[in-house]
C-alpha positions, 0 to 999 in steps of 0.5 A: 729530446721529443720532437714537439710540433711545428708551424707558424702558429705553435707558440700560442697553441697551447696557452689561452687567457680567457677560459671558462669555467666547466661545472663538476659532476654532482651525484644525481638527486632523486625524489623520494616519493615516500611520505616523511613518516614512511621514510622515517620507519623505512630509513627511505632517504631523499638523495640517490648517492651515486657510491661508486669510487670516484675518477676526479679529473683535476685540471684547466680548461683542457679538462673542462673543456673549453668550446665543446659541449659538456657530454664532448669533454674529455671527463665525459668521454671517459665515463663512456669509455670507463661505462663501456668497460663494464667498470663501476667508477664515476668520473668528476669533471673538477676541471678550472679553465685558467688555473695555474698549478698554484690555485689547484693547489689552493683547491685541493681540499674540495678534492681530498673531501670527495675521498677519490680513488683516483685524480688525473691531475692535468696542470701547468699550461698556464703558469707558462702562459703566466710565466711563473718558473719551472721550478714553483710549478713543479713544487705545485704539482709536488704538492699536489701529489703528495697530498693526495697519496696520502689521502689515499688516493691514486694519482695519474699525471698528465704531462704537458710541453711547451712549443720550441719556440720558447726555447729549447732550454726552458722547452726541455726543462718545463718538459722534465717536470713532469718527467721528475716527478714521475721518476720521484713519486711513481704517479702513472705518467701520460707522458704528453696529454695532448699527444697527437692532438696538438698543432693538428688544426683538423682536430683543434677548434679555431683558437689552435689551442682547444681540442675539438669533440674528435681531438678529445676523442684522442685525448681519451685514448693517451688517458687511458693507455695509463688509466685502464691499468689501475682499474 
């Protein structure tokens, strides 16, 4: 087994219960400076489409990012990264803070209807927090993954662990879900989203729980070691 993180305070690090809700990213609206009949004869429209293939980062407050600025969350930071590398993808911030597996899940459509070339899926924090059963989480994130393979789409999981006070069983077993289903439906796996960010205070705001813009700075870092890959 992984060795996770030690200290007093590790058992409440990763679950939170009053989380904020983190706006998507929208394409960017332009005004046509154009005259109705212009645009007519032109076929000049009056929204600038943003036709880049989409980067949907799916998620809870991890990916909404709770406490930091919007441009300091982990969707915007990848932007950089994805803009620095010279490659024309735009990332969507479709992170809801509190969500459990089961309500992504139920939001999932708005997802497939943006035709995304790849969702980085970052979910099941909080049905530990809420204490629904390792085995209905990992059916949710099943079902996630299958659905969006076959809307196309390519799916990076983002694993998530449970501090060892909870036990070693259900710690190993709430680990292993993500390991399974990487092993059953071949998603690229970030075996630990918040590898070398939790339990560490200087890179974690006050709560102990939500990464600082640094600690999110690392995050980016685990994301795209499996990211870049794919692109």
């Amino acid at each position: 087994m992984d060795t996770f993180i030690s200290g007093r305070n590790v058992a409440v690090w990763i679950f939170c219960g009053a989380l904020i809700l983190c706006a998507c990213s929208c394409a960017r609206k332009k005004k046509d400076p154009a005259g109705v009949q212009e645009r007519a004869e032109t076929g000049i429209g009056t929204v600038e489409e943003d036709m880049r293939p989409a980067i949907v980062a799916l998620g809870d407050s991890l990916t909404a990012g709770q406490g930091v600025d919007p441009d300091s969350n982990y969707p915007s930071l990848l932007q950089r990264q994805v803009d620095k590398e010279g490659l024309a993808y735009k990332v969507l911030n479709y992170g809801v803070s509190g969500d459990t597996s089961g309500q992504g899940l139920n939001r999932l459509d708005s997802i497939i209807n943006l035709k995304p070339a790849i969702v980085i899926v970052e979910l099941g924090a909080n049905d530990g927090l809420r204490g629904i059963p390792v085995e209905v989480t990992k059916q949710n994130l099943a079902a996630i993954i299958v659905r969006l393979q076959a809307a196309h789409a390519t799916v990076v999981l983002a694993g998530m662990r449970v501090p060892p006070n909870y036990g070693p069983q259900y710690a190993i077993a709430f680990r292993d879900i993500f390991l399974d289903l990487a092993k059953k439906y071949r998603p690229p796996l970030i075996p630990f989203f918040l590898e070398s960010v939790g339990g560490n205070a200087a890179l974690n705001q006050d709560d102990g729980i939500h990464p600082t813009a640094e600690g999110y700075k690392i995050v980016v870092e685990n994301i795209w070691k499996g990211l870049k890959p794919l692109l």
